[in-house]
C-alpha positions in Angstrom: -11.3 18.0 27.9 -8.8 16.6 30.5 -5.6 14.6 29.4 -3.1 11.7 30.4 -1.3 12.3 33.5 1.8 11.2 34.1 1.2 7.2 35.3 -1.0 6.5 32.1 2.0 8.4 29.8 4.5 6.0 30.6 2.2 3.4 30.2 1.3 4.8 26.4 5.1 4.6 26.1 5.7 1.3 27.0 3.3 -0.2 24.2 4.7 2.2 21.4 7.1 0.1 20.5 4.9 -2.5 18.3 4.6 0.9 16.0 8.0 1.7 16.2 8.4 2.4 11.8 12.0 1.4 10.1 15.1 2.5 12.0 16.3 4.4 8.9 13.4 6.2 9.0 15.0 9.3 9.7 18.0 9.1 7.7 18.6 11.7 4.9 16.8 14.4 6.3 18.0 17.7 5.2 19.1 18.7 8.9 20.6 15.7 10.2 23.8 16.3 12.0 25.2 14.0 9.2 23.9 16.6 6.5 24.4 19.6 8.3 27.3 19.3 10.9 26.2 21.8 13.2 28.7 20.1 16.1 32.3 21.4 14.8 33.8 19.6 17.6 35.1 15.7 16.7 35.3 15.3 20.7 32.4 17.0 22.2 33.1 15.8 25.5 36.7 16.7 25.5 35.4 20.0 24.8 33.0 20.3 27.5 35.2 19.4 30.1 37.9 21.9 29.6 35.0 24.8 30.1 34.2 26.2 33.0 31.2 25.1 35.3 27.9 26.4 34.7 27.7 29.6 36.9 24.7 29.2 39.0 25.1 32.7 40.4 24.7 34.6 37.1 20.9 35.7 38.4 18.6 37.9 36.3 19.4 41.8 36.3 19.1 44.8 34.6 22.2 47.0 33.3 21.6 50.3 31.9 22.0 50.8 28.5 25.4 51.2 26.4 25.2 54.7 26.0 22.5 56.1 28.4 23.3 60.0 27.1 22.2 58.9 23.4 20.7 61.6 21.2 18.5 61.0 18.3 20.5 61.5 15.1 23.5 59.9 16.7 23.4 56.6 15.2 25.1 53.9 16.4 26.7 53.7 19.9 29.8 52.1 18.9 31.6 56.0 18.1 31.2 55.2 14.0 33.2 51.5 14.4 30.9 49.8 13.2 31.0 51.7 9.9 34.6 51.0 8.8 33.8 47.6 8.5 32.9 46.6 5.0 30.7 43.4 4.2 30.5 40.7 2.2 27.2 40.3 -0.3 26.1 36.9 -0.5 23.6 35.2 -3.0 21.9 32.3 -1.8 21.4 30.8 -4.7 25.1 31.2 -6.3 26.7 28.3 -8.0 28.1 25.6 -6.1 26.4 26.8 -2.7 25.1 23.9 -1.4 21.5 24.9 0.4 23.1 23.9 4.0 25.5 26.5 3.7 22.5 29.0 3.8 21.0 26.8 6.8 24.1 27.6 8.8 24.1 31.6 8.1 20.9 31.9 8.8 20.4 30.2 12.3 24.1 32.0 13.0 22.8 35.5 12.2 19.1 35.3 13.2 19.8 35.0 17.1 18.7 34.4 19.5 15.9 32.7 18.8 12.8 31.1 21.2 12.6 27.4 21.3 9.2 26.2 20.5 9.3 22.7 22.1 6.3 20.8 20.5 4.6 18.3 22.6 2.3 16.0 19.9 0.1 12.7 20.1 -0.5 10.6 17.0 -4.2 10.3 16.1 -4.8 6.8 17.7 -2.9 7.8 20.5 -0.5 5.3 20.1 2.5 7.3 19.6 3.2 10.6 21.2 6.1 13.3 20.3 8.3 16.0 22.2 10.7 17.8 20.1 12.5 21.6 20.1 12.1 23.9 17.1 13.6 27.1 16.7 11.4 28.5 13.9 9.3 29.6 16.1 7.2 32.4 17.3 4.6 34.5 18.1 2.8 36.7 15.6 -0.3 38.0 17.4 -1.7 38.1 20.8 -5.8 38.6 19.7 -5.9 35.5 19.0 -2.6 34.1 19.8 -1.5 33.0 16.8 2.0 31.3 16.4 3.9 30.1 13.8 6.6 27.2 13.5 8.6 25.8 10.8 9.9 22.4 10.1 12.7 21.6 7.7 11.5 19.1 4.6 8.4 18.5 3.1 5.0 16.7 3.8 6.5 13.6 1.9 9.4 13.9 4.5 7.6 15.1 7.6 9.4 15.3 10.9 7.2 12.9 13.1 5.8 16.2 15.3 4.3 17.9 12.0 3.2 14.4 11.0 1.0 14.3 14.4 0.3 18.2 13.7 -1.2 17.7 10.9 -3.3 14.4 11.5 -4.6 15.8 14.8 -4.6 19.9 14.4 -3.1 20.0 17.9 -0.3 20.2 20.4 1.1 22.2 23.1 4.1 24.5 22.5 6.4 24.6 26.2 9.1 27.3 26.8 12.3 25.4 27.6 14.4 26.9 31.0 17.5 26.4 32.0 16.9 23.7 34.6 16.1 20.8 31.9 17.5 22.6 28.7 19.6 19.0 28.9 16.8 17.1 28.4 15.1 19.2 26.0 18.3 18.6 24.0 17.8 15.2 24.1 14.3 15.1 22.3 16.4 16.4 19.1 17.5 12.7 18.8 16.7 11.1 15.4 14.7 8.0 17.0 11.7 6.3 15.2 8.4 6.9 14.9 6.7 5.8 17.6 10.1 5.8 20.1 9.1 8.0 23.3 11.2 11.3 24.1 9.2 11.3 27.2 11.3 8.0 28.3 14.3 9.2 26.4 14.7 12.6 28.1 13.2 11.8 31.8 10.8 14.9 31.4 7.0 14.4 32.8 4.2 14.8 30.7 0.8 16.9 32.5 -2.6 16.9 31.5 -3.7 19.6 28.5 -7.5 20.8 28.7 -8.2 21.9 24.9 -6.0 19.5 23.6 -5.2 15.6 24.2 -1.1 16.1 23.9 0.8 16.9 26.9 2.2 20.0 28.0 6.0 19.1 29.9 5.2 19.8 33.6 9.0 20.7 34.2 7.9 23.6 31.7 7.5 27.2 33.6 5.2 28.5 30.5 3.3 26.1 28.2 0.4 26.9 25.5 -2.0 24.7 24.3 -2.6 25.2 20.6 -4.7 24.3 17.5 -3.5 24.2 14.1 -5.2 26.6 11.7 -3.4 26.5 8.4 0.1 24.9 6.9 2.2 26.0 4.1 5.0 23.8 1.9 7.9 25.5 0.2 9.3 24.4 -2.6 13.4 24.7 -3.1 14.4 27.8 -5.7 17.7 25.9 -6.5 16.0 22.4 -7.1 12.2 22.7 -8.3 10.0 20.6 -7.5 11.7 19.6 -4.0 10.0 20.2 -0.9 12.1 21.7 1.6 9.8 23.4 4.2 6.3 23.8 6.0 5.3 26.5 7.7 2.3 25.9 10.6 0.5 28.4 12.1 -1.2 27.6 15.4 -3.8 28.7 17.8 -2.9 29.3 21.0 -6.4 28.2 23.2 -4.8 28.0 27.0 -2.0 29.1 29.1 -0.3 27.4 31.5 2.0 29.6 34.1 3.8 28.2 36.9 2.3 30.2 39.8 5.3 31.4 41.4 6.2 33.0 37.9 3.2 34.6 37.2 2.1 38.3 38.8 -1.1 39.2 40.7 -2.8 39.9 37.5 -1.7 37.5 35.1 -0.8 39.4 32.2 3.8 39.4 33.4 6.3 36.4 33.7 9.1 36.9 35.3 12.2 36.1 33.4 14.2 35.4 36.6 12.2 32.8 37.3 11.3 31.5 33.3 15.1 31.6 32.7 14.2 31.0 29.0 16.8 29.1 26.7 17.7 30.2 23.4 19.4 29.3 19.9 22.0 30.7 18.5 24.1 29.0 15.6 25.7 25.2 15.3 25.2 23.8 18.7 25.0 26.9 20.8 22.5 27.5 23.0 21.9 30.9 25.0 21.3 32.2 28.5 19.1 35.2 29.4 21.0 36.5 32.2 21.0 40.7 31.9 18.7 42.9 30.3 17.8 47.0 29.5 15.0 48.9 29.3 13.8 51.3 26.7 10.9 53.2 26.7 9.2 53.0 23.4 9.6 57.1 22.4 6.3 59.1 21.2 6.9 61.8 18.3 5.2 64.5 19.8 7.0 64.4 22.9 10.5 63.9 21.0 10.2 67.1 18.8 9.2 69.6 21.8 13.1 69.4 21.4 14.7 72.3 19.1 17.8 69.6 18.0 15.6 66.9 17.1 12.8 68.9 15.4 15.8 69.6 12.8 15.9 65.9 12.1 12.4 65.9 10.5 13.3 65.2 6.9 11.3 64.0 4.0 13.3 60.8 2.7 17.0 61.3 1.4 18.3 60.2 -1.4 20.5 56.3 -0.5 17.8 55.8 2.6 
């Protein structure tokens, strides 16, 4: 199955308007800036400018790890710091805690996180959709099988899970540095049927196993097929939909061929240069990494001190 190219993209684009739906469409969402207010900055671009340039020179490497003499039973790395801080216990559900509050926590803490950014067509193909989700991620490789999560229910959908749904398709790219700007940009709360192919610039290539488009500026890119969705409903206010979980087949991958190895099983990061989300507005860099080796028991207790460790369950563990 081949797809649009670029030329008959822009041409879709042009005559989406006429299904364009009612600007307020997308007002009242529960994760609208307006809602949420991710940006804690009132001059964003005041902001901006008094930071430093981006540094281009911050190239992938490896570091070794913290503490490369680490034992087992040592714990932590930190010397025992980290334990003479005490924490805070917090009930999501306490009185008075409005459910954004738990929204900011959550996508503070739970970092970083992969950006799945969802390309989607409408089922006439009139309308097509490009958006970045961070609930997103893989969950097994035989078959690939990944899952995303949009905020708000089916009687609320954003307009990519609308498309997901009606057509059981899309293709999930990896956003890199070098158009993280314009991925940004598809985050816009436009109307249904209002291009973020045209908003953002980015260039739309043809799929195989699927009629959306992948993003061509995209170093990594999976084709996928929806298998199964699932709503939540809200614990503090019943009967209101909040979520919807998708979980997707992935059915081809597309590499850019100067990131791929001779046998097409590694990417290399310091070429993907993957993006990630942190909390609020924050996006990260993947600039430095360590390795581990994943250890193997039997190897591990040949050791005198750690075949002391091996204890049935203590009491508090």
């Amino acid at each position: 199955m081949s797809n649009f190219g670029d030329k008959e993209q822009r041409e879709q684009d042009a005559t989406a308007w006429e299904h364009v739906n009612q600007p307020n469409e997308h007002e009242g969402r529960m994760d609208s800036e307006k809602t949420i207010g991710r940006n804690p900055h009132p001059d964003f671009g005041k902001v901006q400018a008094s930071r430093p340039n981006f540094k281009e020179d911050h190239k992938w490497n490896f570091s070794k790890t913290r503490d490369p003499s680490w034992k087992y039973g040592q714990g932590g790395n930190d010397g025992g710091e980290s334990l003479k801080k005490k924490h805070v216990e917090i009930d999501p559900y306490a009185e008075g805690r409005p459910a954004a509050s738990n929204y900011k926590l959550l996508i503070s803490g739970v970092v970083p996180r992969p950006i799945g950014f969802l390309s989607t067509r409408s089922k006439d193909g009139k309308s097509t959709n490009l958006s970045p989700f961070s609930y997103t991620q893989i969950i097994n490789h035989d078959p690939p099988m990944f899952i995303v999560g949009f905020a708000g229910g089916f009687d609320n959908a954003k307009d990519t899970l609308r498309n997901l749904v009606d057509t059981e398709e899309c293709v999930i790219n990896i956003i890199s540095e070098h158009f993280i700007e314009a991925a940004n940009a598809t985050s816009i709360n436009a109307p249904y049927g209002v291009s973020e192919w045209a908003l953002s610039g980015l260039h739309p290539a043809p799929s195989s196993t699927v009629k959306a488009s992948r993003v061509r500026e995209a170093i990594f890119a999976t084709e996928g097929k929806l298998i199964e969705t699932k709503e939540f409903e809200s614990r503090a206010t019943p009967g209101k939909k909040t979520g919807v979980l998708a979980i997707i087949e992935g059915t081809r991958f597309w590499v850019r061929e100067d990131a791929i190895n001779e046998d097409r099983n590694l990417i290399d990061p310091a070429v993907l240069k993957p993006m990630s989300r942190l909390g609020g507005i924050t996006y990260g860099r993947l600039t430095e990494g360590l390795e581990l080796p994943r250890p193997d028991f039997d190897d591990a207790t040949k050791q005198e001190e750690v075949k002391k460790l091996v204890k049935p369950k203590a009491e508090g563990q």
